[in-house]
N, C-alpha and C positions, 0 to 999 in steps of 0.2 A: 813556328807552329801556332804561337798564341795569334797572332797577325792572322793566318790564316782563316782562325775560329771565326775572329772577331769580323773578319768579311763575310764568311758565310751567316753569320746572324744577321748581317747589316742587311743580306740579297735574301733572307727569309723575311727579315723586317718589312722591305722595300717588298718584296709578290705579295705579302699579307696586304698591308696596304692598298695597296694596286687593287688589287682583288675587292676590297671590302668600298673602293671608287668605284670602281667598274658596278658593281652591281645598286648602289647607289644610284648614278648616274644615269641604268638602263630603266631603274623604278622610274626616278625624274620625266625622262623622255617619255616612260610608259604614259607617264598621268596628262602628258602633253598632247600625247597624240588621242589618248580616250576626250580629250576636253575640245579637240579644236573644233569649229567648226567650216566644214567645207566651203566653199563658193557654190552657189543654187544651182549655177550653169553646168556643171560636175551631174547634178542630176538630170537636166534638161537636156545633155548630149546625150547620155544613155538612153533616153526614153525615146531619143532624136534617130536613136539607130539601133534599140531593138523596141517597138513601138510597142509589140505585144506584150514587153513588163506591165504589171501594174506598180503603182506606187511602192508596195508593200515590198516588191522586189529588187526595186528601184533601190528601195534604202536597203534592201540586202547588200547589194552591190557597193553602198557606201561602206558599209561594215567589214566588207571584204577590203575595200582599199584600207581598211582603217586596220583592219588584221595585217594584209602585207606589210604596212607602215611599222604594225610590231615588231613584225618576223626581221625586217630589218634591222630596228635598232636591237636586239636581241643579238644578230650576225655581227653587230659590230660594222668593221671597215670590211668584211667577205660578202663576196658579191652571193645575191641570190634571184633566182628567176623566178620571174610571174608565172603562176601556173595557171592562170584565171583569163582566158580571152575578154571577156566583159570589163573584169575588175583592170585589165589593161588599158581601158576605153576611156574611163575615168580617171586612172594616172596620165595618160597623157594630156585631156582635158584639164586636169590639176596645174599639169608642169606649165600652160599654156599664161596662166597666172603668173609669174617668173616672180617678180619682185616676194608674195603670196609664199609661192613656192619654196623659194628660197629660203625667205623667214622661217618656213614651219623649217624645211629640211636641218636648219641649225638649229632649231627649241628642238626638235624631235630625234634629230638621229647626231647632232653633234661636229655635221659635216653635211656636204652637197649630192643630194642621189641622181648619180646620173642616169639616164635611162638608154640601155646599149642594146640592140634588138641582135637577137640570137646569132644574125647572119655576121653581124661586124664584129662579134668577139674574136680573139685570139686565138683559140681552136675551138674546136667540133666537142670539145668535154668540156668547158669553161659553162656552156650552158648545164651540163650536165650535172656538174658539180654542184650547180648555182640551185637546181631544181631538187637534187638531195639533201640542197643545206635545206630548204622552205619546207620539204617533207619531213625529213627529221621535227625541226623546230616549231611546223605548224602542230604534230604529230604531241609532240611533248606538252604544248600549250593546251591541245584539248584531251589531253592521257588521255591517245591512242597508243597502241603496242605499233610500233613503226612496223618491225617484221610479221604482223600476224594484225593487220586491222582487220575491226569488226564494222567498218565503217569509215566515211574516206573526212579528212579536215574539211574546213568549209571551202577554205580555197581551191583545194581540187577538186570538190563538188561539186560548185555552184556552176559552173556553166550547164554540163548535165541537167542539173537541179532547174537551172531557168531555161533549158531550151533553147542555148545560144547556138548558131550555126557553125562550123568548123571549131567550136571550144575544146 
């Protein structure tokens, strides 16, 4: 019996722990991804293929990738979907930087973000899943009531917001 106590202290010990890393770790990341700064080209595609941004929206659209980059490291290793056509434009422009890429994805999220487009996941709710994680989690970072918004996060927004076609 003593034996057994003494394990379960050890496995409270050990999640205390863990726990008090993990959120550590997700601040770290946080202040990684608010400090980086992009590659210019990142903005120059976006302007390249919705001309009618102005600057000002331009840099929305960074801000958005720069929110996804949160929502992620916040998810951890759970996958989540882009909910943003534009701010997608930009991630791929991003990844295109590889060596860049890669760098941030380890200072920022701890691991490599792959980018897997809706059609080639594993089933038909994998995206689904991925798009309630980003709702919830965008949701919570700008204290909205997820079930009762008075107003949608930026991510889901902003295409709406800029007037992107098929967003």
């Amino acid at each position: 019996m003593e034996n057994l106590f003494i394990v379960f202290i050890i496995a409270v010990v050990a999640v205390v722990f863990y726990s008090v890393y993990r959120k550590s770790a997700v601040v770290k990341r946080g202040e990684v991804i608010d400090s980086y700064q992009f590659p210019a080209s990142i903005s120059d595609k976006v302007r390249e293929k919705y001309p009618h941004l102005s600057d000002s929206q331009v840099n929305q659209v960074i801000a958005g990738l720069r929110e996804y980059f949160h929502i992620c490291n916040i998810a951890g290793r759970k996958m989540v979907s882009m909910p943003s056509e534009v701010v997608d434009v930009a991630w791929h422009e991003f990844i295109l930087f590889t060596k860049n890429y890669q760098q941030f994805c380890h200072d920022a999220l701890g691991r490599f973000l792959h980018h897997i487009p809706a059609e080639a996941m594993n089933s038909a709710t994998d995206a689904q899943k991925g798009i309630k994680r980003a709702w919830q989690i965008s949701c919570k970072r700008e204290h909205i009531a997820p079930k009762t918004p008075l107003t949608l996060p930026l991510l889901f927004a902003m295409d709406d917001k800029l007037d992107i076609p098929d967003g």
